[in-house]
N, C-alpha and C positions, 0 to 999 in steps of 0.2 A: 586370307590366311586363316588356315585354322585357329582356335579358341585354344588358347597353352594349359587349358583347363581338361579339355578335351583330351581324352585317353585311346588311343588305336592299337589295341591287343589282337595279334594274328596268334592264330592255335593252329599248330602243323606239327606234322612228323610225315614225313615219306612213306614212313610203315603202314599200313591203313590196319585198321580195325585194334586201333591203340584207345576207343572209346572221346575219339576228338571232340565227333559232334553230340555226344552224350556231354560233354566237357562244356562246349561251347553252348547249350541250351540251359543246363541248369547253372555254369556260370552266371551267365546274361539274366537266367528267372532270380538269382539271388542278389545279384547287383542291382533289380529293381526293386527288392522285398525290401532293400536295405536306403530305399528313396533315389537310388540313381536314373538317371532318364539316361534308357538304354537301347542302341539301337545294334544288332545283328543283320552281318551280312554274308550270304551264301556264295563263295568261291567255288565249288565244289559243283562239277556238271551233275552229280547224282543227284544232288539236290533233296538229299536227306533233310536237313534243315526245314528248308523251305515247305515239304511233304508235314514233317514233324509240325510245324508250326500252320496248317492249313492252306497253304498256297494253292488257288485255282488257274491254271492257265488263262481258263474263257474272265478271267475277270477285266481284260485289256490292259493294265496296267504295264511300265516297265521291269524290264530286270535287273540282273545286274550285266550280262552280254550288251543290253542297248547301251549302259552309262558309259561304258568301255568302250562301245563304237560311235557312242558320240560324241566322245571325251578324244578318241584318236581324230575325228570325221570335222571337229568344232561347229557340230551341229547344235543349234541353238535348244534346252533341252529343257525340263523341269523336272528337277530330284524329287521334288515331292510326286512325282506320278508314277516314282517308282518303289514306296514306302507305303507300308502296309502295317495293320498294328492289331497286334495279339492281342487278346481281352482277357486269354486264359493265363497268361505268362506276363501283363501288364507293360512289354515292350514293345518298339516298332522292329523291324526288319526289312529286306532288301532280297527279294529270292533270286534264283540260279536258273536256269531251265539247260535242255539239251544244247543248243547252241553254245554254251560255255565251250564245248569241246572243242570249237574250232578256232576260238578268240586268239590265239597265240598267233595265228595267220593275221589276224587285223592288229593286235599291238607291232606285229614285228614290221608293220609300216608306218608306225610313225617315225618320227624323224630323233626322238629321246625314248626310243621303247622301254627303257627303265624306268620311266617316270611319269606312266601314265595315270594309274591307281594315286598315287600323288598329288598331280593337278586336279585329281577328279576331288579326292576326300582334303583339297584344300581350297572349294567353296565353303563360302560363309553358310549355308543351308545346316553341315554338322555342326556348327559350335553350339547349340542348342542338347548336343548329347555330352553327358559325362563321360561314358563309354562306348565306342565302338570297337565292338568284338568278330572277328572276320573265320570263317569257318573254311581255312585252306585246302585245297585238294591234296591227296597223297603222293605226290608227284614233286618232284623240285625241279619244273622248268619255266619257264619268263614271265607266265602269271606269277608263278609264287614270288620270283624275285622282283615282280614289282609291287605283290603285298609286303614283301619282309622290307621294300625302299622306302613304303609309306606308313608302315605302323612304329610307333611308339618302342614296343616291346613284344619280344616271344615268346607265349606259352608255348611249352613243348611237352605233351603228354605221352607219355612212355608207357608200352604195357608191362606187366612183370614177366617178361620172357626176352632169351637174347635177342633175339633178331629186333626186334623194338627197343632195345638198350642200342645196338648197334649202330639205328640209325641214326642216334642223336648228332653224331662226328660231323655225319655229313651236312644236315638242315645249320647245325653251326659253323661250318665253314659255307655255306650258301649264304649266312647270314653275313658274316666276314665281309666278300665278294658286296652285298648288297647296302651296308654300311659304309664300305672302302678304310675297314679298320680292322686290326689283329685284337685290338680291346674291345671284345662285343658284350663282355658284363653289362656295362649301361643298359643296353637294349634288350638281354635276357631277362624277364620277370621270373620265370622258372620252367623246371622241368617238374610235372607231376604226375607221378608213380599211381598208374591206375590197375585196376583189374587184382588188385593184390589181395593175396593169399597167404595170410599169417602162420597156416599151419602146414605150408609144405618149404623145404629146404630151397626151392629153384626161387620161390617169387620172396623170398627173403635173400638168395647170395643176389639175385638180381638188386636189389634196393639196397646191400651194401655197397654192389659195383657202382650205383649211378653217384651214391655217396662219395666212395673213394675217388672220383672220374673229376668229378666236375665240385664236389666241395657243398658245405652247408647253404652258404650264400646262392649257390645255383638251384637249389633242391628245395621244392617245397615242403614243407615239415607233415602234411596232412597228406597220408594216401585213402587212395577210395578204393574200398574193397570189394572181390568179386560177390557179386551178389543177386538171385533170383530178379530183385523188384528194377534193377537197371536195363537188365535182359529186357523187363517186359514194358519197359518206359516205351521205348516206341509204339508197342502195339497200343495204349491206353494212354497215349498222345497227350502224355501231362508230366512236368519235371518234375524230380523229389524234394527240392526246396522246399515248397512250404506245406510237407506234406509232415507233422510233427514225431510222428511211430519211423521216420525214413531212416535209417542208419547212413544208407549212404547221402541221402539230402541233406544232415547234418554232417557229416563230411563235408560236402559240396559249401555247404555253408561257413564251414572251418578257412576252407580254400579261398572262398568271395572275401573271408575275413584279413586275410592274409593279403590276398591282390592289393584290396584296398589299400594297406597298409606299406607294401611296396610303392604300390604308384606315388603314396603320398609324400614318402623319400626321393623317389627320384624327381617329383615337383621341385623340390628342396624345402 
């Protein structure tokens, strides 16, 4: 059984290029700044993450495609050979590769396809992490529903534009379905307002609507604004967390502050 200590935050929205895995990277780098033993794992067939964080194929190791076919297969396995640890960002992680794409065909044979991601992240190998933070694809079909059945709680990163406000309806009634409950507050950590833009009227009526929609309680109080050095975070493969000049890594840091803070409520 997992560690009750242990935290499983999924970060989705359907919309893609809502800034998820900009989200889920400098997340994950400030939740280790701040002492948490943090491990990230790549959903996502792009494999953004995994690219961002160094991942070499020739390195033989597993992915996350193998855990998932061996998880469905009850092939005898070792997690640690599929765990790999950042030096630059001071966490471990779990990368994605192209196979991901096709994974929906091997969970939709096992026999509890909802519950596979579940059995897999309810060995005892995670209870050693504070957090585990899951970097979801843009997509809402049966991988997602079996990350949104095995994590904790949903970040849901929103960009300041309708169509990324829009989606939110739906990954929360996905979440509903995958909970088997109309009360999914518990399971929401929040929704955060990214890419935002102070001085134009669209990405402020946007961050009223997400307000008005879903309430303080749903809504993170810290947005991350748009800004050059996030653009170029990929290309210089380093988060703004602990970069001290970052406006937006002190944002990011705002947010990790907030997580923390959440989670530790609904610990009790």
């Amino acid at each position: 059984m997992k560690n009750s200590k242990t935290k499983i935050l999924a970060v989705a929205n359907q919309k893609g290029g809502v800034a998820k895995t900009t989200s889920v990277i400098n997340i994950g780098a400030g939740l280790a700044l701040k002492g948490k033993n943090v491990l990230l794992v790549d959903m996502d067939n792009q494999a953004h993450l995994s690219r961002f964080l160094g991942y070499e194929k020739s390195d033989g190791k597993l992915t996350t495609s193998d855990l998932i076919w061996q998880t469905v297969s009850k092939n005898g396995y070792t997690i640690e050979n599929a765990v790999r640890h950042s030096d630059t960002e001071q966490l471990d992680y779990i990368p994605s590769d192209h196979r991901l794409a096709g994974i929906i065909s091997i969970i939709g044979t096992d026999n509890d396809s909802t519950t596979v991601l579940s059995r897999l992240f309810s060995e005892s190998f995670f209870e050693k992490y504070d957090y585990i933070v899951i970097d979801c694809p843009a997509i809402l079909d049966l991988l997602v529903s079996n990350i949104l059945n095995a994590c904790d709680q949903l970040l849901i990163p929103v960009q300041s534009e309708m169509w990324s406000y829009e989606a939110v309806e739906q990954i929360l009634i996905t979440m509903q379905r995958a909970k088997q409950t109309i009360d999914i507050k518990p399971y929401v950590l929040g929704i955060l307002v990214t890419m935002f833009n102070r001085r134009t009227n669209s990405s402020k009526s946007i961050l009223e609507a997400v307000y008005n929609s879903y309430g303080e309680d749903m809504v993170l109080k810290t947005q991350i604004f748009s800004r050059e050095e996030v653009r170029l975070m990929p290309i210089k493969k380093q988060s703004l967390v602990g970069k001290k000049n970052s406006v937006a890594g002190q944002q990011y840091m705002e947010v990790v502050e907030e997580i923390i803070r959440r989670a530790e409520q609904s610990n009790g």
